[in-house]
C-alpha positions as CSV (number, residue, x, y, z in Angstrom):
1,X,48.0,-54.0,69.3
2,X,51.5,-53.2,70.6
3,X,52.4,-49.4,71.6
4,X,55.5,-48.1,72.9
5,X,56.2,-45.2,74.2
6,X,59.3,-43.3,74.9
7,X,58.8,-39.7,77.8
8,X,55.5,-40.5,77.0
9,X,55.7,-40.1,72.9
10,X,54.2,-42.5,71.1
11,X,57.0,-44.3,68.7
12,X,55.6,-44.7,65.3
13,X,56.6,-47.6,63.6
14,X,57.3,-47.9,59.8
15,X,56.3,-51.8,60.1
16,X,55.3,-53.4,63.6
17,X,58.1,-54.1,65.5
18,X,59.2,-57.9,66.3
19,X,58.3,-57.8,69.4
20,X,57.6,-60.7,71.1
21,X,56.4,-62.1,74.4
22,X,54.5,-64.7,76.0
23,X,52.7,-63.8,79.4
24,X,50.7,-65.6,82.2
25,X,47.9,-63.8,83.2
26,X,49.3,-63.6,86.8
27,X,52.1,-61.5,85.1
28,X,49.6,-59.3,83.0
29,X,47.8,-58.6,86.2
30,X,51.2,-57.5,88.3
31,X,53.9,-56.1,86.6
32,X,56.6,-57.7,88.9
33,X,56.6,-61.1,87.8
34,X,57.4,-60.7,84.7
35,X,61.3,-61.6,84.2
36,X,62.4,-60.4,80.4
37,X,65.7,-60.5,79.1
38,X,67.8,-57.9,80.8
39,X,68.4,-55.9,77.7
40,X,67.3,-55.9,74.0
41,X,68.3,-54.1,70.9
42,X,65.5,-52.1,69.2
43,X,65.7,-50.2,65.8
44,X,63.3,-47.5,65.3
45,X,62.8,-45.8,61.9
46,X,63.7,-41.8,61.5
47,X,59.8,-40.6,61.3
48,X,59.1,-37.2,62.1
49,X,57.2,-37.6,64.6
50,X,60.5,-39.9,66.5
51,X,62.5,-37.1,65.6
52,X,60.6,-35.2,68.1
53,X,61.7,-37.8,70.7
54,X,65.4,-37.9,69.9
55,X,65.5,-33.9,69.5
56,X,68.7,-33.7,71.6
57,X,70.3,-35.4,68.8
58,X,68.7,-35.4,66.1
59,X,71.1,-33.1,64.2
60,X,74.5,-35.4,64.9
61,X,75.0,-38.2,63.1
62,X,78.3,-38.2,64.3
63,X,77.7,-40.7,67.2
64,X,79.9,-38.5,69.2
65,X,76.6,-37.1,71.6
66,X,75.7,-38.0,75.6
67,X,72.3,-38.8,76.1
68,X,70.1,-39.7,79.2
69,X,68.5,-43.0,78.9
70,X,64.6,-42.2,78.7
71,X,61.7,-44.2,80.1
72,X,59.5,-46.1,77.8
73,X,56.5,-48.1,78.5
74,X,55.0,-51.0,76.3
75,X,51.3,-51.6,76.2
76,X,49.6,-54.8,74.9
77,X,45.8,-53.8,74.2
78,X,45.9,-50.5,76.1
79,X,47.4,-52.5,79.4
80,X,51.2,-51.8,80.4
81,X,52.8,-55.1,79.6
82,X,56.9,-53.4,80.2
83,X,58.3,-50.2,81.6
84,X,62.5,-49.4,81.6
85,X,65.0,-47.2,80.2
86,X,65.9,-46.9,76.7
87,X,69.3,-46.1,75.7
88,X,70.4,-44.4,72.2
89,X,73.5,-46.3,70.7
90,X,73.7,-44.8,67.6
91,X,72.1,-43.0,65.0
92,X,72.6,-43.2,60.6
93,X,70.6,-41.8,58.2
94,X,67.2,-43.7,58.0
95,X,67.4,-45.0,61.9
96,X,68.1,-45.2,65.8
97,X,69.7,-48.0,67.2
98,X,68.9,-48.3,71.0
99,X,69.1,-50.6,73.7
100,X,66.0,-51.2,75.7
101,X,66.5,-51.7,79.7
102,X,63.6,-53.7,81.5
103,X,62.8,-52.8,85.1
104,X,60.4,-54.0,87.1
105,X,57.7,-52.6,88.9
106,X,60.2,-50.5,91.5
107,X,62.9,-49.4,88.6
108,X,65.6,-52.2,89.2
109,X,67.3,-53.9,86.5
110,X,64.8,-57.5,85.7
């Protein structure tokens, strides 16, 4: 089962998420030799309980808002499979858009 978490908030997912990786154990087993795309776009649904996440925002749909990037983790089966920044590009009525920033085990940039 895939989990992500955003400052520790589980994201809660209308329908699972596409997303999609293929690991050697080696990589399950240490985090830094996994080498992901840089960056990814990621679309997550306007639930109540992700309202809670975005609640700096949640009230402009303007697009015209700063926001920190916040951490995020990604677990495969209970095990931490990613960790990086997630970024919030913009928001509309039913959704967030965001960009998802992989780091590896010491925070830089994979």
């Amino acid at each position: 089962m895939i989990e992500l978490f955003i400052d520790n908030n589980r994201v809660e997912f209308v329908t699972p998420p596409e997303i999609l990786y293929t690991y050697q154990k080696e990589e399950i087993l240490d985090l830094t030799l996994i080498k992901n795309e840089f960056t990814k776009t990621l679309e997550i649904n306007r639930t109540p309980n992700n309202r809670k996440i975005f609640k700096h925002v949640e009230n402009n749909l303007t697009n015209n808002y700063t926001m920190q990037p916040l951490k995020y983790e990604l677990f495969c089966n209970g095990e931490v499979i990613e960790k990086g920044y997630i970024k919030l590009d913009e928001i509309d009525e039913e959704k967030y858009y965001t960009t998802v920033v992989t780091t590896d085990a010491n925070g830089n940039a994979t």
